[in-house]
C-alpha positions in Angstrom: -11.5 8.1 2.3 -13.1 5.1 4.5 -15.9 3.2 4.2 -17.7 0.2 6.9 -19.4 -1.9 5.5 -21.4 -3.9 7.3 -24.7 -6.2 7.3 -23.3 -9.3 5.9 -23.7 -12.8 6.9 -25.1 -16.3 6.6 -29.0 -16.4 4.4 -30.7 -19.5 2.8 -31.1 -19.2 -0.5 -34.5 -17.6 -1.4 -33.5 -15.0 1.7 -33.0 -11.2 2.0 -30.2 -9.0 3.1 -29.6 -5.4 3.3 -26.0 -4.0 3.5 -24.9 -1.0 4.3 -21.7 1.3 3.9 -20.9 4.2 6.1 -18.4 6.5 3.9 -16.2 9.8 5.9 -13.0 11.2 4.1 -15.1 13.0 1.1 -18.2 14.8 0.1 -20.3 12.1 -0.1 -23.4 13.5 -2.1 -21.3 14.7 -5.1 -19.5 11.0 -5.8 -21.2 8.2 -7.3 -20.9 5.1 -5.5 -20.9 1.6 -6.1 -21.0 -1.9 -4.5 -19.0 -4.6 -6.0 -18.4 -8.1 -5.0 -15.8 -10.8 -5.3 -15.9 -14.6 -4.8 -12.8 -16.9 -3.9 -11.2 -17.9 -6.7 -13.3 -15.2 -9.1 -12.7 -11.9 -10.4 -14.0 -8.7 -8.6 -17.8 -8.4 -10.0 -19.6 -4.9 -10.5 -23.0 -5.0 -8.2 -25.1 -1.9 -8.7 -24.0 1.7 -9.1 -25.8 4.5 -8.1 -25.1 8.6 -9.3 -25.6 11.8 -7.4 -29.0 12.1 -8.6 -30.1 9.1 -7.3 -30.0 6.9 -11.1 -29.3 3.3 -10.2 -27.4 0.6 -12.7 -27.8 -2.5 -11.8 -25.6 -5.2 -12.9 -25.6 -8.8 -15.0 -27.2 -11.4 -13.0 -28.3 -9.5 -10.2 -30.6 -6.9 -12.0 -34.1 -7.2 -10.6 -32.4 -8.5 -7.4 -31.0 -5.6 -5.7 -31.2 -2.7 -5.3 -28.6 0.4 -4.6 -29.5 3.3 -2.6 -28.3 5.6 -0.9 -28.7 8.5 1.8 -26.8 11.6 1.7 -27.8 13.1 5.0 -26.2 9.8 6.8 -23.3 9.6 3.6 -24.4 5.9 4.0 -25.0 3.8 0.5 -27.1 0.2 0.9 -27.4 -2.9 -0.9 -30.8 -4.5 -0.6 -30.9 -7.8 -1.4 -33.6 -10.5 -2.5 -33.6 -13.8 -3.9 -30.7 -14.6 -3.4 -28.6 -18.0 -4.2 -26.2 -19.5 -3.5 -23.7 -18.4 -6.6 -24.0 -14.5 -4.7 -21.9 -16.3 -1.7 -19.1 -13.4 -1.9 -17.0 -10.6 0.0 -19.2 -7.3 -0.8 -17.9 -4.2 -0.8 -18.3 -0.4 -1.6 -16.4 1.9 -3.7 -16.1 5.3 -4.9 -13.3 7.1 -7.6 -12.3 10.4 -6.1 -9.4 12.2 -8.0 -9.0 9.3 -10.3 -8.2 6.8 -7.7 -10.4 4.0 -6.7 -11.2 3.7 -3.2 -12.9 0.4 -1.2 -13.4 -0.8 1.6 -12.8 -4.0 3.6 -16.0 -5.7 2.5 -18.5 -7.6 4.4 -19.1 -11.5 4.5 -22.9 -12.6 2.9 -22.9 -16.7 2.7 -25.6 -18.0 0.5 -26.1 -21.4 1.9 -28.8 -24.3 2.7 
């Protein structure tokens, strides 16, 4: 299992980004997937999660904020992101359980930042 994420960097606050994860290694369109974030110093944070059919669950502070989606044709799952402050500074990432075992990828960089 392997994921890139990618998309990240430096936004003012008020801006938009829109990550993306390209996953290989499993059959994409039957997993659920998820984007999770983690700031220095704070403990790993769910983002959003999204099921095979498509049902989104957004979490905690950034519900209304961004939105998970995904494509199965491209086995790619984004992160679109609005509003955003300065408290979302944080390594992003995307993650999937297949067999019972958590997998993530490296993350991607998004700075929040005047």
């Amino acid at each position: 299992v392997q994921f890139v994420e990618s998309g990240g960097g430096l936004v003012q606050p008020g801006g938009s980004l829109r990550l993306s994860c390209a996953a290989s290694g499993f059959t994409f369109s039957r997993y659920a997937l998820s984007w999770n974030r983690q700031a220095p110093g704070k403990e790993r944070e769910l983002v959003a999660t999204i099921s095979t059919a498509g049902t989104t669950i957004d979490s905690g502070s950034m519900k209304g904020r961004f939105t998970i989606s995904r494509d199965n044709a491209a086995n790619t799952v984004y992160l679109q992101m609005n509003s955003l402050k300065p408290e979302d500074t944080a390594v992003y990432y995307c993650s999937v359980v297949v067999s019972g075992t958590r997998y993530r990828g490296q993350g991607t960089q998004v700075t929040v930042s005047s």
